[in-house]
Structure formats: C-alpha cells, structure tokens
C-alpha positions as CSV (number, residue, x, y, z in Angstrom):
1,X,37.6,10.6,-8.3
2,X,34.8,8.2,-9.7
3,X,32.7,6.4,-7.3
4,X,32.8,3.5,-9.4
5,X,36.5,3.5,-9.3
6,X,36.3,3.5,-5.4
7,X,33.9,0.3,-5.6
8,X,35.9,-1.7,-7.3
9,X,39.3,-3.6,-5.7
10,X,42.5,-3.7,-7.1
11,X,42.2,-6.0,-10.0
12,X,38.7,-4.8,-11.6
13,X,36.3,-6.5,-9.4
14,X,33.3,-4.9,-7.3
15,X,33.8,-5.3,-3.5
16,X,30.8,-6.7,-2.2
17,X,29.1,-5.4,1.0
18,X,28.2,-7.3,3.7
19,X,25.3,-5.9,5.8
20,X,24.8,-7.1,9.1
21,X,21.3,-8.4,10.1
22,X,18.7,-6.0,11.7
23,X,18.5,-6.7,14.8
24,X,15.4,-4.0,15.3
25,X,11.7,-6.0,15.3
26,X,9.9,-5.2,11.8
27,X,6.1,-5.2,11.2
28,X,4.3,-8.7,9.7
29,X,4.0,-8.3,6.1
30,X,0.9,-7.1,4.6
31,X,-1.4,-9.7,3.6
32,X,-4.1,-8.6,1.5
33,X,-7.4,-10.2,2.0
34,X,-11.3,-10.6,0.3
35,X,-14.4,-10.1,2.1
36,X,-17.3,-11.5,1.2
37,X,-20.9,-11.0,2.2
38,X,-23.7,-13.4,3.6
39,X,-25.9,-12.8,0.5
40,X,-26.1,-10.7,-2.7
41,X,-27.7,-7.5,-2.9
42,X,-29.9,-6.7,-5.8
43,X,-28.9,-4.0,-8.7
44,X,-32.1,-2.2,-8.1
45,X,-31.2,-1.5,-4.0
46,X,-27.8,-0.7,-4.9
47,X,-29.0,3.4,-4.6
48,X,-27.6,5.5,-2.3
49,X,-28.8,9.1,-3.1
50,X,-31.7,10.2,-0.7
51,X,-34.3,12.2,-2.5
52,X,-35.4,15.1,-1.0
53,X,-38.0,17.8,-2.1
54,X,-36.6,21.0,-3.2
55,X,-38.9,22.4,-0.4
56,X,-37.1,21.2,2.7
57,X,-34.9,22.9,4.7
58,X,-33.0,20.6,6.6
59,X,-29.5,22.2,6.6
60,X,-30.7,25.9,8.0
C-alpha cells in the first residue's frame, strides 16, 4: 500500500498532524556576535612566523 494513500482521509484530503508541545527545556538560540578591538594593529606587526637560525637546536 502507498504511504501517500494512508495520509490522506476518505475524500482526498491530507490529515493533518497535531504535535503536542515539548514539554522538555531547549537551549537559548545561538546568537552570533562581533568583537571588536580597543585599537587597530598595523599591516607590518601582523607577522607571526618566528625566525630562527638554521643553527639552533631547540627541539632536541
């Protein structure tokens, strides 16, 4: 048998489903925010690679 035959009544309608309301406590809604900074950082600080000389040895 088709389910859309079993979801429909008699005379060709769709049933329609009531749902009861959850009565289970949900999480607050994400709500996406901005920060922002006290000033603005210059282009030429904006580095974050560390030069190192090819002679250390720092991770032996």
């Amino acid at each position: 048998m088709d389910v859309k035959n079993m979801q429909t009544e008699g005379n060709g309608t769709e049933k329609k489903t009531n749902f009861i309301p959850n009565p289970l406590p949900v999480p607050k809604r994400h709500t996406k925010r901005e920060m922002g900074y006290d000033h603005e950082i210059s282009p030429d600080k904006m580095h974050y690679d560390v030069e190192i000389h090819p002679g250390d040895d720092f991770d032996l």
